[in-house]
C-alpha positions as CSV (number, residue, x, y, z in Angstrom):
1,X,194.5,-30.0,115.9
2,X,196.1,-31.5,118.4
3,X,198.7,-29.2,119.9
4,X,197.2,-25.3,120.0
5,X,200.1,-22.4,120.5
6,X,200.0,-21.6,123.9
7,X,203.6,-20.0,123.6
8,X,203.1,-16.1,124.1
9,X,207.0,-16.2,122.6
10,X,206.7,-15.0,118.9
11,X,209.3,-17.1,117.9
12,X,208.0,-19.9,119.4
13,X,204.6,-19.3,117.8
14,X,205.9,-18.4,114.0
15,X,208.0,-22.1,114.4
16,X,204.6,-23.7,115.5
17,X,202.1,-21.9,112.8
18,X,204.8,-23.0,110.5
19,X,205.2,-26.7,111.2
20,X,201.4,-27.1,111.7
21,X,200.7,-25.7,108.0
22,X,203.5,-28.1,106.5
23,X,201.8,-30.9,108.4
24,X,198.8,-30.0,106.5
25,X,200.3,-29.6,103.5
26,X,200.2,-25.9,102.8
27,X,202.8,-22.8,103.3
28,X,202.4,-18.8,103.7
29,X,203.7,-19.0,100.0
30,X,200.2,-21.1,99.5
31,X,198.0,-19.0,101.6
32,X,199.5,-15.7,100.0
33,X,198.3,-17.3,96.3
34,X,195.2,-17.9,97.3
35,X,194.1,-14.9,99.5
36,X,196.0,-12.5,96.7
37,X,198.8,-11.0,98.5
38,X,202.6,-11.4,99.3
39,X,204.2,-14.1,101.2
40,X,205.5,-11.2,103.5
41,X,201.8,-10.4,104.0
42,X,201.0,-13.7,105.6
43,X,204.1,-14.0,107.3
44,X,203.5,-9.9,109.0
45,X,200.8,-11.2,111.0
46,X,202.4,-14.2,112.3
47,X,204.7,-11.3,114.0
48,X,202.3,-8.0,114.1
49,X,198.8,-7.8,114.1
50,X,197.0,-8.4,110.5
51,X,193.1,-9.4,111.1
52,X,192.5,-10.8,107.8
53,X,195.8,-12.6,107.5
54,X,195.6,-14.0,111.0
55,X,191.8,-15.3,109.7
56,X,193.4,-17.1,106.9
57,X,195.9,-18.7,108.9
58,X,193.9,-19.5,111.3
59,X,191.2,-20.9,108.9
60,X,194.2,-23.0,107.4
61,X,194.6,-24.2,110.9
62,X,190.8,-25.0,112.2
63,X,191.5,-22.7,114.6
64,X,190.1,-19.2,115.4
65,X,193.0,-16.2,115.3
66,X,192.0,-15.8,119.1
67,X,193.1,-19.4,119.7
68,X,196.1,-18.6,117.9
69,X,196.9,-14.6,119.2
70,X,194.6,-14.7,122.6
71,X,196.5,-11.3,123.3
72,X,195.8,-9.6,120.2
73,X,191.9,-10.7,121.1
74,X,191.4,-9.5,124.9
C-alpha cells in the first residue's frame, strides 16, 4: 500500500477505503459475498465501528483495522 488513511475525516476515509479496493479490484459488494452479509454491513463500519467488517476490509487492504481506524483502536 502505498498511501495509508491518515484522514481522521470519515468522509475522507470512506472515499479512500473505496478507491483503494477498486484499485485492487474488489468492492464492499465483493467483500459482502464473500464474508456472507449485506453490502450495507461492509459499508456500516467504514462509518461506525464493526470489528469483524473493519477486519475484512482491512484484510482486503494488507492493512490492520488499527492502521485504518487508529481511533477506534486506542
Amino acid at each position: 500500500m502505498t498511501t495509508e488513511p491518515h484522514s481522521k475525516n470519515t468522509n475522507s476515509r470512506a472515499l479512500w477505503i473505496k478507491h483503494q479496493l477498486e484499485r485492487l479490484g474488489t468492492s464492499y459488494a465483493q467483500i459482502a459475498r464473500e464474508e456472507g452479509v449485506s453490502r450495507q454491513a461492509v459499508n456500516k463500519a467504514v462509518y461506525a465501528p464493526y470489528p469483524k467488517m473493519e477486519r475484512a476490509i482491512a484484510k482486503r487492504l494488507g492493512l490492520t483495522a488499527r492502521e485504518i481506524w487508529p481511533e477506534r483502536y486506542p
